[in-house]
C-alpha positions in Angstrom: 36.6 -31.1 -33.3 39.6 -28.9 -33.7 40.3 -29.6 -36.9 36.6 -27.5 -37.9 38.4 -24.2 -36.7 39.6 -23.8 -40.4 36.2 -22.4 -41.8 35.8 -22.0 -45.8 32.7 -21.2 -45.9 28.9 -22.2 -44.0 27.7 -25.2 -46.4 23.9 -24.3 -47.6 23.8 -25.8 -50.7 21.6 -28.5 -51.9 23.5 -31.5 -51.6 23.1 -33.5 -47.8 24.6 -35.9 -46.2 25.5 -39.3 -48.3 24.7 -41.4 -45.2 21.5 -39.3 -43.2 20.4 -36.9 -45.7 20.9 -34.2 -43.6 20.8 -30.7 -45.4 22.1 -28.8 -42.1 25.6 -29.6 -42.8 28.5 -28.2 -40.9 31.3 -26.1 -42.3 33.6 -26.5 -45.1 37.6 -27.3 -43.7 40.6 -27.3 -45.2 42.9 -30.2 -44.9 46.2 -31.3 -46.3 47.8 -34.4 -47.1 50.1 -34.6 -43.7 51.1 -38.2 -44.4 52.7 -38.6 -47.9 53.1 -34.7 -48.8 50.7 -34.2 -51.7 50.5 -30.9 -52.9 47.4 -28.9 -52.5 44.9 -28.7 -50.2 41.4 -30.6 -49.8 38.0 -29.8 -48.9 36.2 -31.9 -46.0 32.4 -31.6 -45.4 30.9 -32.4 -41.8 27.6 -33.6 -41.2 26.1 -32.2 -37.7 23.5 -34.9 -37.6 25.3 -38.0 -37.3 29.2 -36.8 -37.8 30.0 -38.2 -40.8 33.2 -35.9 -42.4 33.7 -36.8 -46.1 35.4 -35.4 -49.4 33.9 -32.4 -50.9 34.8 -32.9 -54.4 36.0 -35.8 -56.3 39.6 -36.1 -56.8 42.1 -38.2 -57.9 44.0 -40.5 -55.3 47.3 -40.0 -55.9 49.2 -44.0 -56.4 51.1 -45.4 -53.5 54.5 -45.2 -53.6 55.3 -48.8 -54.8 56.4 -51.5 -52.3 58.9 -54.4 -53.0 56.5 -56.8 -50.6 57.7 -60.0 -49.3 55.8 -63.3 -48.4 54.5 -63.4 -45.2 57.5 -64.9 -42.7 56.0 -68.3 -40.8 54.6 -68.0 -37.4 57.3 -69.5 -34.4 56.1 -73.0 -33.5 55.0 -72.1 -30.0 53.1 -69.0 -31.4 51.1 -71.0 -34.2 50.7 -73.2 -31.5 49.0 -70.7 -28.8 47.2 -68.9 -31.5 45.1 -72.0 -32.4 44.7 -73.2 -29.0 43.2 -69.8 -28.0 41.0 -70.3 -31.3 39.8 -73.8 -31.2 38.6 -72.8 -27.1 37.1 -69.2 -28.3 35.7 -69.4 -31.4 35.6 -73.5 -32.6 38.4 -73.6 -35.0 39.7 -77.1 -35.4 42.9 -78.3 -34.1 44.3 -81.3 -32.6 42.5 -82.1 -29.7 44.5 -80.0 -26.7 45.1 -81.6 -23.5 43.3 -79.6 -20.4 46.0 -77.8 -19.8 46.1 -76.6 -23.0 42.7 -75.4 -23.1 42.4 -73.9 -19.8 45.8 -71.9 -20.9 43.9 -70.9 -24.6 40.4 -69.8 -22.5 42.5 -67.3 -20.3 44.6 -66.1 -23.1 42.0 -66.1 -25.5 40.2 -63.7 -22.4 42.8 -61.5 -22.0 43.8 -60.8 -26.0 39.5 -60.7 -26.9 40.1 -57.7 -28.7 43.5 -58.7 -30.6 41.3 -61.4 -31.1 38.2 -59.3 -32.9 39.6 -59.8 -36.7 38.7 -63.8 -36.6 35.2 -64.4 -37.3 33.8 -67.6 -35.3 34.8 -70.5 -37.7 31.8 -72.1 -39.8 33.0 -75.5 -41.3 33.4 -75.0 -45.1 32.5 -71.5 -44.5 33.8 -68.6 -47.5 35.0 -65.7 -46.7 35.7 -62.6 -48.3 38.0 -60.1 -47.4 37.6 -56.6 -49.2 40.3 -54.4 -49.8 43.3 -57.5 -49.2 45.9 -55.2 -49.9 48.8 -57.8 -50.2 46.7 -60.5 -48.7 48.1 -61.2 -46.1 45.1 -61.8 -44.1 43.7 -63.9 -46.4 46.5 -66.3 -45.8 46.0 -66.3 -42.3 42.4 -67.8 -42.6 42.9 -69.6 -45.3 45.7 -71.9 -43.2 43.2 -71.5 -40.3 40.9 -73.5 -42.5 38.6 -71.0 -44.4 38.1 -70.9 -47.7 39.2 -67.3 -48.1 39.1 -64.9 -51.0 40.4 -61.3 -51.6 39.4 -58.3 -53.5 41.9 -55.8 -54.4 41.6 -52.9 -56.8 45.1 -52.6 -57.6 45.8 -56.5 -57.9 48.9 -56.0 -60.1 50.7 -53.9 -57.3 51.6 -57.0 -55.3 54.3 -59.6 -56.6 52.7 -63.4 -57.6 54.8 -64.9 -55.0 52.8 -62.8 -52.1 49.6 -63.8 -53.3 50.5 -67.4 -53.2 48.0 -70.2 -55.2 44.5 -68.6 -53.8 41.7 -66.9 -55.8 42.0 -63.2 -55.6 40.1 -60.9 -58.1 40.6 -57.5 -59.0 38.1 -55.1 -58.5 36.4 -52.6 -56.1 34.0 -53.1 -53.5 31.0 -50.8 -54.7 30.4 -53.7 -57.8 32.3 -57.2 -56.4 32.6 -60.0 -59.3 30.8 -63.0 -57.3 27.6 -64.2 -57.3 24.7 -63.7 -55.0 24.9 -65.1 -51.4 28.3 -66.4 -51.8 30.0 -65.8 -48.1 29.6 -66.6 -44.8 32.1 -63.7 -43.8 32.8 -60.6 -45.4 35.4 -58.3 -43.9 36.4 -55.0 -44.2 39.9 -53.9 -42.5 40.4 -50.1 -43.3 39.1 -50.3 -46.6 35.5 -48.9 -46.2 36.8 -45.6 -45.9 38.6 -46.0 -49.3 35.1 -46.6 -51.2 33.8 -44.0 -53.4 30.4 -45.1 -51.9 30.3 -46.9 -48.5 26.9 -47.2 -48.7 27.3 -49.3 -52.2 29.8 -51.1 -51.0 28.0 -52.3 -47.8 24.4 -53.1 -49.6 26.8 -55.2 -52.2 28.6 -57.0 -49.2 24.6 -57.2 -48.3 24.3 -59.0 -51.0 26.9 -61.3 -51.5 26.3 -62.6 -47.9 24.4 -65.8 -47.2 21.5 -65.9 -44.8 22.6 -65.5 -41.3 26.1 -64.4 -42.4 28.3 -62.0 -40.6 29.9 -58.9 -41.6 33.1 -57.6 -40.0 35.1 -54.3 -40.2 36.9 -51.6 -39.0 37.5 -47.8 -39.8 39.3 -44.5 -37.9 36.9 -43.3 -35.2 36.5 -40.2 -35.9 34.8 -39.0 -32.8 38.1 -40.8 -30.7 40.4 -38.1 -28.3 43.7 -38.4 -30.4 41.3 -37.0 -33.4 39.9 -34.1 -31.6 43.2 -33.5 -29.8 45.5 -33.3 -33.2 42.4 -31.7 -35.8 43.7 -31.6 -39.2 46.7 -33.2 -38.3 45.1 -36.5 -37.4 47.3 -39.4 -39.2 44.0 -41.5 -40.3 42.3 -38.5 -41.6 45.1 -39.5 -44.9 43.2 -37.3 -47.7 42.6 -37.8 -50.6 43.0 -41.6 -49.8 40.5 -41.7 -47.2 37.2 -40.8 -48.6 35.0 -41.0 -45.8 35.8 -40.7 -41.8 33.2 -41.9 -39.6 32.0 -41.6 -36.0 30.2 -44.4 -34.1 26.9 -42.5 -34.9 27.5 -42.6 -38.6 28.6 -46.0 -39.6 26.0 -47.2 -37.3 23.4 -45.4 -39.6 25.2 -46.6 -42.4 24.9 -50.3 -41.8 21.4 -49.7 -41.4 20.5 -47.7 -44.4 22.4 -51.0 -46.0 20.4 -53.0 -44.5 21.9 -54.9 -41.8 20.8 -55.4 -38.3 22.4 -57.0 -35.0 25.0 -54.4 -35.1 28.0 -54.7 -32.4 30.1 -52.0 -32.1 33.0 -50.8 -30.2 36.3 -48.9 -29.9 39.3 -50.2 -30.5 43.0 -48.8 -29.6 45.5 -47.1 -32.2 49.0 -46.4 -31.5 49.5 -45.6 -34.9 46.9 -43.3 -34.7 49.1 -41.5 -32.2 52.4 -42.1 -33.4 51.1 -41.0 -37.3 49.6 -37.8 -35.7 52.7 -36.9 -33.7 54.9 -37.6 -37.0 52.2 -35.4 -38.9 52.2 -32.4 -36.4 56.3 -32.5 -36.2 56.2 -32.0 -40.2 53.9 -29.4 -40.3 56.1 -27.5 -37.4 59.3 -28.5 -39.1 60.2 -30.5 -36.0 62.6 -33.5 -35.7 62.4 -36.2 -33.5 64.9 -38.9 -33.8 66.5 -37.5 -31.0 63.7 -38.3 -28.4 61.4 -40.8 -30.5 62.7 -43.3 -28.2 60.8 -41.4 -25.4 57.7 -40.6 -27.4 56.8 -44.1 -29.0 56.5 -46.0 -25.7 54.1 -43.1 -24.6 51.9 -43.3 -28.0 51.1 -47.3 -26.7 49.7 -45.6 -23.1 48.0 -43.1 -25.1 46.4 -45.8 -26.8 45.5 -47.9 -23.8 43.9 -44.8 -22.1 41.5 -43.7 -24.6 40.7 -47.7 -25.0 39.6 -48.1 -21.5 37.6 -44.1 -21.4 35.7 -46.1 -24.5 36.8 -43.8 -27.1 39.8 -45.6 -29.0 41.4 -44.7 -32.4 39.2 -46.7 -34.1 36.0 -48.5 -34.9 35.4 -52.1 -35.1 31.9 -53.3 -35.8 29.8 -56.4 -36.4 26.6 -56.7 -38.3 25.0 -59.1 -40.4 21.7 -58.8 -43.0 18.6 -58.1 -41.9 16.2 -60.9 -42.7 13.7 -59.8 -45.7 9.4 -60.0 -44.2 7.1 -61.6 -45.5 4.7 -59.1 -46.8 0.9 -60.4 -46.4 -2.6 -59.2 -46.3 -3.4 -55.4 -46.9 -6.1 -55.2 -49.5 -8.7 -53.1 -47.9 -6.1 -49.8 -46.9 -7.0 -46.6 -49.3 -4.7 -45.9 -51.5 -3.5 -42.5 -49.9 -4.1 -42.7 -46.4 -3.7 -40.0 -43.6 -2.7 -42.3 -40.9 -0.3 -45.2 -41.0 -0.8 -47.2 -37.7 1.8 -49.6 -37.3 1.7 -52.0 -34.5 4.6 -54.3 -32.8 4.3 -57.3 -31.9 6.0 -60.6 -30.5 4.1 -63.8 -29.1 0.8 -61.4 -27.8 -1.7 -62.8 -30.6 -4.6 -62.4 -27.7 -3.8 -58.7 -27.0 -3.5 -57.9 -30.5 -6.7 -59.6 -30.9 -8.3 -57.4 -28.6 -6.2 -54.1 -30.2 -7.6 -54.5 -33.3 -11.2 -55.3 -31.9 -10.8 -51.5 -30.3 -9.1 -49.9 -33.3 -11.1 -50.4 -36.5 -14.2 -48.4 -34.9 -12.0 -45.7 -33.8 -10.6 -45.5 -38.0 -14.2 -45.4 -38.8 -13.9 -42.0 -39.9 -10.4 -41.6 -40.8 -8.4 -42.4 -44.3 -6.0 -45.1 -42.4 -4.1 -48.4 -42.9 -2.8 -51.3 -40.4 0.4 -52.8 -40.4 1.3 -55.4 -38.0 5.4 -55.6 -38.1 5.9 -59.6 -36.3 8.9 -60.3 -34.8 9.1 -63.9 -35.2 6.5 -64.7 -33.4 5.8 -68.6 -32.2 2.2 -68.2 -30.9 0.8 -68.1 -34.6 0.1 -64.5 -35.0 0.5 -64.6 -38.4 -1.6 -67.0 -39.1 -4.0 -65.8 -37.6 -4.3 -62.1 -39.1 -4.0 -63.8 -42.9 -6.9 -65.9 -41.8 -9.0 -62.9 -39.9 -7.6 -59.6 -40.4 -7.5 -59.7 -44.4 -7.6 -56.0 -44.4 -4.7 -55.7 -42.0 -0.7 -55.6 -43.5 1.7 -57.9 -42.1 5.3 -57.6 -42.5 6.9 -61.1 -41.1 10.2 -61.2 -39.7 11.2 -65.0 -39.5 12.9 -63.4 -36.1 13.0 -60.5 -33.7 14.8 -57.7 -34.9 13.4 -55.7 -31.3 11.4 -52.8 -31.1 12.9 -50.1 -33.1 14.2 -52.2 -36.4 10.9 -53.9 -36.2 9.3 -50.3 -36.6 11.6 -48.3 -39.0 10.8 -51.7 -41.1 6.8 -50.6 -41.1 7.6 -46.9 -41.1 9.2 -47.7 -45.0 6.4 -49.3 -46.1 4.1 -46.8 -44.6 1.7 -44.4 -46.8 0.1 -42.2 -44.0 1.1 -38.7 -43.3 0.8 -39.8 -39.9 2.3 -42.6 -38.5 1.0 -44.2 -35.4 3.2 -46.4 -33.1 0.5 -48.9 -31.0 1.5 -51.5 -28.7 -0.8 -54.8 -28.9 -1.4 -54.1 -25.2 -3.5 -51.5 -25.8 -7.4 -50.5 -26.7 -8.5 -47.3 -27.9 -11.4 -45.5 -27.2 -13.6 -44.2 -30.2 -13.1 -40.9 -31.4 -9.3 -41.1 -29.5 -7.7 -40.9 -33.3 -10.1 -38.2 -34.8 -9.2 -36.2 -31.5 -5.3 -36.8 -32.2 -5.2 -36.1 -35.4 -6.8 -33.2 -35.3 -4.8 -31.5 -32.8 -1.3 -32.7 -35.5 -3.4 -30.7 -38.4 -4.3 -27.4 -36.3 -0.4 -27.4 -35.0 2.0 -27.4 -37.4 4.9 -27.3 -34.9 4.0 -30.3 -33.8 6.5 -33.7 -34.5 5.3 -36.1 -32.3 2.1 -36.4 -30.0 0.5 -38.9 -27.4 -2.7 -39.6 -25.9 -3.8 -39.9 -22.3 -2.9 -43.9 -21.4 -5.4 -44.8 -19.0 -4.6 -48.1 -16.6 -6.8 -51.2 -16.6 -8.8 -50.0 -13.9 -9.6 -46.5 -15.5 -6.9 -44.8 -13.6 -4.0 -42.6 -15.5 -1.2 -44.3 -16.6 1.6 -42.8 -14.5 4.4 -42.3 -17.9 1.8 -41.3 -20.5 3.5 -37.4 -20.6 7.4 -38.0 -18.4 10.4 -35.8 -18.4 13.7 -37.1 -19.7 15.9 -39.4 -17.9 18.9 -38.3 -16.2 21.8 -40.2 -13.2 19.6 -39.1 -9.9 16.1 -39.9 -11.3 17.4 -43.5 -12.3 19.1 -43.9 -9.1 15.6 -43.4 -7.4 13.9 -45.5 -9.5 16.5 -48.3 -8.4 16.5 -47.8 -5.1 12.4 -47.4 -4.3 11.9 -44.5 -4.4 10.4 -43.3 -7.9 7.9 -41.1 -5.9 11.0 -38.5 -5.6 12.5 -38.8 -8.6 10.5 -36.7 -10.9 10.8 -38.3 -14.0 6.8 -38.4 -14.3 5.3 -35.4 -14.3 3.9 -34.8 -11.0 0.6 -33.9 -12.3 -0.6 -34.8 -15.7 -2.7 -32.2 -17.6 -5.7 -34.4 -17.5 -8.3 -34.0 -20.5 -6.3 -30.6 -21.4 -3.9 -30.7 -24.2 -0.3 -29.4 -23.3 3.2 -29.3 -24.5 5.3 -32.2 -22.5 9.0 -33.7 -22.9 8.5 -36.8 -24.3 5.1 -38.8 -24.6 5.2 -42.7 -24.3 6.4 -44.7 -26.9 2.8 -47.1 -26.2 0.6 -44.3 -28.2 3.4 -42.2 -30.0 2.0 -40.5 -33.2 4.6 -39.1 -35.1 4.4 -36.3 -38.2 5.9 -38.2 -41.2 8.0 -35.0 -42.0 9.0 -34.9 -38.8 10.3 -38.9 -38.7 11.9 -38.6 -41.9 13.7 -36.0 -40.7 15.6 -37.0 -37.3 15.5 -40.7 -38.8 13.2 -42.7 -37.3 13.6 -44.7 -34.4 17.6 -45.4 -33.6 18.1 -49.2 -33.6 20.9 -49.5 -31.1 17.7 -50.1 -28.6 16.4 -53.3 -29.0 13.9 -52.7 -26.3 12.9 -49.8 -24.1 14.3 -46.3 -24.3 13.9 -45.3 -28.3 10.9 -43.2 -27.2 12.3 -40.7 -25.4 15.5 -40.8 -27.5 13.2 -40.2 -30.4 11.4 -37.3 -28.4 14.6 -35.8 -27.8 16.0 -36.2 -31.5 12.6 -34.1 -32.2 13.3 -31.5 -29.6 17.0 -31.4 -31.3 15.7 -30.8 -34.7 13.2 -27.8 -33.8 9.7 -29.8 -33.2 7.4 -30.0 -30.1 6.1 -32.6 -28.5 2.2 -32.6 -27.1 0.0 -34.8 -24.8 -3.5 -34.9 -26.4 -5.7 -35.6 -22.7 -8.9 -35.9 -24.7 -7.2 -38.7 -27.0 -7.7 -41.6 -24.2 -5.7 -45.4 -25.0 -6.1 -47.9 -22.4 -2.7 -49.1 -21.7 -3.0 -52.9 -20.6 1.6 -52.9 -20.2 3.9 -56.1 -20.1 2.2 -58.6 -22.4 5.4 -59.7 -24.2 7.9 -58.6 -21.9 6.2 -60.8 -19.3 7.2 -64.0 -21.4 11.1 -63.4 -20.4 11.0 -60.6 -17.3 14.4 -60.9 -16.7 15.4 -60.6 -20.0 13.2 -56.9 -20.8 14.9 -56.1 -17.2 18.3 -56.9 -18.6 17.2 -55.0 -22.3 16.3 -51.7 -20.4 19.2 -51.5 -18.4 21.1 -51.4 -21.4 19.0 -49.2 -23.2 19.5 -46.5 -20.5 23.3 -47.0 -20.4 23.4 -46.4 -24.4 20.9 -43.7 -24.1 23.1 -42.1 -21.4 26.0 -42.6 -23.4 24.5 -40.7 -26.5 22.8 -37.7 -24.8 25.0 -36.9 -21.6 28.8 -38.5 -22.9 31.1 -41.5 -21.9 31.6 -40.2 -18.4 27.8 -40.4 -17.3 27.7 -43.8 -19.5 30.6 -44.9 -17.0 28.8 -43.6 -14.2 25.8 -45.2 -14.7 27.3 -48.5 -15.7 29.3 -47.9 -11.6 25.7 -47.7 -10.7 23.9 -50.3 -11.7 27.1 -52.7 -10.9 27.7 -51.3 -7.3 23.3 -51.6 -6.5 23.5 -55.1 -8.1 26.8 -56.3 -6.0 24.9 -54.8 -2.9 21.8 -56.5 -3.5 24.1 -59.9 -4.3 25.1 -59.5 -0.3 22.0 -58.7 0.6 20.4 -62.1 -1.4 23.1 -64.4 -0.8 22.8 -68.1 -1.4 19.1 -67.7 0.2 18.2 -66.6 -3.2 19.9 -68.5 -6.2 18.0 -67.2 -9.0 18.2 -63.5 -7.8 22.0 -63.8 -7.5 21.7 -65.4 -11.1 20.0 -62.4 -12.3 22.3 -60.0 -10.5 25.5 -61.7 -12.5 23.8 -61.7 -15.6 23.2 -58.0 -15.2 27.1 -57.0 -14.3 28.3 -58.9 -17.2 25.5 -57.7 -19.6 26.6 -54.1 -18.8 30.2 -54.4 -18.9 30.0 -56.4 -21.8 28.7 -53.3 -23.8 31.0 -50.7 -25.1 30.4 -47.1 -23.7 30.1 -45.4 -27.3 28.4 -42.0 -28.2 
């Protein structure tokens, strides 16, 4: 970003990143209070792991200039009017009963205004919600007339007039240590007030824990990584030092709701044309420019500005939805050492039968090596873990009452892992004795090495054709779409057999993984729910200065598809979008566009091609346009 060019100084000293840990941090830069005129200057730090930008040193936040603030003027009947018809159709408020008229009127409004519509949470009857950081409440009013039982939390309580506030409960206090009682809300909300915290991480894990069980979390912050912020640097409006603690980028609050604890994260982009008109303002002070004379030019161009960089993906700021991670079951484990050198940690979801059979294969191969099991369930309904307490005593199980997908599932076993190693197994798989000694031994001779994978043979003895692959890009996709994954090079066209060699990326079926090396790029990113975080995890480890091996005399049989066969369309569906968020993150928005064109154009072909002849293709086909372009194309 521009606003880097101001170097202090290359940060090397102890303290990492708040959100990642990271100790490689980027420079310190030098930024001034554009907005309000503070005097001095302020220090940002930058993270180059996952982009988080945040205060150096804590100051004081200089007050607010105070505010005579007024109660929020009544809605015009035909507004109030439209505004709950769109609601009741969209997200179930209640409201008189609307003619069809009415609601075919609030379904195409409530289409076309979806994301003026993404501060209303879908309305639980009775529900609580909080909202932190209220400022003047406002909002709180809104849902409280909409029918939820609202509350606010303001530090500064006494800065608002009684009148404003009205007869509701609001408390005073900050975010980091709320005054309510465990699993209190249904909704807790965050409107540009994260970014205020002294700790966003304490604030979220106490939202965490205020929040009842299947509750939602909702917020929004500055994108940091958005084109008005790398266009105008330290002159970005929603930069706003010292006020603004922290600035985030997609990359960072997504690891931030995760180290809190939360799953099902949603995010995407949202426009600011007071991003842009705030920046402009700021930039024209520091040059000692005036614009009243041709404002009436600029402002209408700061609104297109907006409404570009919202449909490139990359808006002024961040809205996100999350809610807690359910808490496992922890069962079983009694016969693990107590410091193990391998943690293998297995996956699963409705394959009891195939895990039966992975197990059967595995404990001989651990004869000889310090190792624990743990089973991470996701939900499962075919009474896997029933099962393993019943016949796999010395086995742990972590029980997620649902499925979290691949990735949360197994950076949920990695934390209660003990090995040194830690071994990622599908329950489709059996392993050949003396496969782990053989593995194991080439991590200990190589110290360069962060991840490594053994040879996956097919059920028939043959070589499994993605056991060693290159990474994806645009053409070898489009090949693989079109038939022709003989051309498209993505495997390697000749694996090194029994040798051992440096590859890419290994599969994610057999991946072994260095603990130092895990901890250190993260684990497995959770935005893939299925398919994908292997090579994205490969990659992170290339990133970070580790090597990747194939171990050829480490054999797996590699069985494939037990779960995904279950709901094919469904892993179809989950792997497209796994390669459109993985494109987005390593190659940018404009290859995440292109492959999104891709995929819609192949589909709409093979819609003509189907026809009516084939209902359940076209089915599929429709599903798979709106899957894509339902998901938001950020880095």
């Amino acid at each position: 970003m521009d606003w880097r060019t101001d170097v202090l100084s290359q940060d090397d000293g102890p303290a990492g990143c708040p959100i990642c840990g990271w100790k490689d941090l980027g420079e310190q830069i030098r930024v001034r209070d554009w907005r309000l005129g503070t005097p001095g200057e302020y220090i940002l730090r930058h993270c180059r792991h996952c982009g988080l930008a945040w205060l150096a040193e804590p100051v004081e936040v200089p007050p607010l200039p105070a505010v005579e603030l007024a109660p929020v003027p009544a809605r015009a009947g035909w507004r109030r009017w439209l505004k709950r018809t769109v609601l009741s159709c969209r997200y179930g408020y209640p409201a008189p009963s609307p003619p069809w008229l009415a609601r075919v009127l609030g379904t195409v409004v409530g289409w076309l205004l979806a994301g003026r519509l993404s501060h209303m949470p879908p309305y639980v009857r009775q529900g609580k919600l909080l909202d932190a950081g209220c400022g003047a409440g406002q909002y709180v009013r809104a849902v409280r007339d909409l029918g939820w039982r609202a509350f606010g939390l303001e530090p500064a309580l006494t800065s608002a007039p009684a009148d404003v506030w009205g007869a509701g409960p609001f408390a005073a206090g900050r975010a980091e240590q709320m005054p309510f009682a465990l699993e209190q809300f249904d909704v807790i909300t965050f409107w540009h007030s994260l970014e205020h915290t002294t700790s966003p991480l304490a604030a979220l894990r106490e939202s965490r824990r205020l929040l009842r069980p299947g509750g939602r979390l909702l917020l929004e912050v500055p994108n940091l990584d958005s084109l008005q912020a790398r266009l105008f640097g330290r002159y970005w409006m929603h930069l706003d030092v010292p006020r603004h603690r922290y600035n985030f980028t997609p990359a960072a609050l997504r690891r931030l709701l995760q180290e809190a604890g939360f799953t099902d994260i949603t995010s995407r982009s949202r426009p600011s044309a007071v991003g842009w008109e705030g920046s402009i303002r700021n930039w024209a002070s520091a040059h000692q420019m005036h614009l009243p004379a041709v404002w009436y030019l600029v402002k209408p161009l700061t609104h297109l500005a907006a409404g570009l960089e919202q449909a490139w993906g990359n808006g002024g700021c961040i809205w996100a939805s999350a809610r807690p991670a359910p808490a496992p079951r922890l069962l079983g484990g009694d016969g693990p050492p107590i410091s193990p050198e391998l943690s293998v940690i297995i996956v699963t979801w409705n394959c009891r039968l195939a895990l039966e059979r992975c197990l059967d294969s595995l404990r001989p191969a651990l004869a000889d090596v310090p190792a624990e099991i743990i089973v991470a369930d996701n939900g499962s309904e075919d009474g896997t873990v029933e099962w393993l307490g019943r016949h796999a005593p010395d086995v742990r199980v972590l029980a997620f009452p649902e499925n979290l997908g691949f990735a949360a599932a197994a950076n949920r076993a990695a934390q209660q892992a003990r090995g040194e190693y830690l071994w990622f197994l599908n329950p489709d798989t059996a392993v050949e004795r003396g496969a782990v000694a053989v593995l194991l031994a080439e991590l200990a001779g190589r110290p360069e090495i962060g991840a490594a994978g053994p040879q996956l043979l097919t059920p028939d003895g043959g070589p499994y054709p993605l056991s060693a692959r290159r990474f994806p890009t645009l053409w070898t996709e489009f090949l693989e779409k079109v038939g022709l994954a003989a051309l498209s090079f993505s495997r390697l066209a000749v694996l090194p057999g029994d040798e051992t060699a440096e590859v890419p990326a290994v599969s994610g079926a057999a991946l072994c993984v260095r603990r130092r090396a895990w901890d250190e790029v993260g684990g497995f990113d959770e935005r893939y729910f299925l398919y994908a975080e292997d090579v994205d995890l490969c990659r992170a480890l290339h990133a970070a200065g580790w090597r990747i091996y194939y171990v050829g005399r480490a054999r797996v049989h590699h069985y494939g598809a037990v779960s995904s066969a279950l709901c094919p369309e469904e892993a179809g569906i989950h792997a497209l979008v796994s390669l459109l968020r993985y494109f987005c993150k390593h190659h940018g928005r404009l290859a995440g566009h292109a492959y999104r064109w891709m995929i819609t154009l192949l589909s709409l072909m093979k819609l003509m091609v189907f026809g009516p002849a084939a209902r359940d293709k076209a089915l599929l086909h429709r599903r798979v346009i709106r899957r894509l372009w339902a998901e938001a194309v950020i880095r």
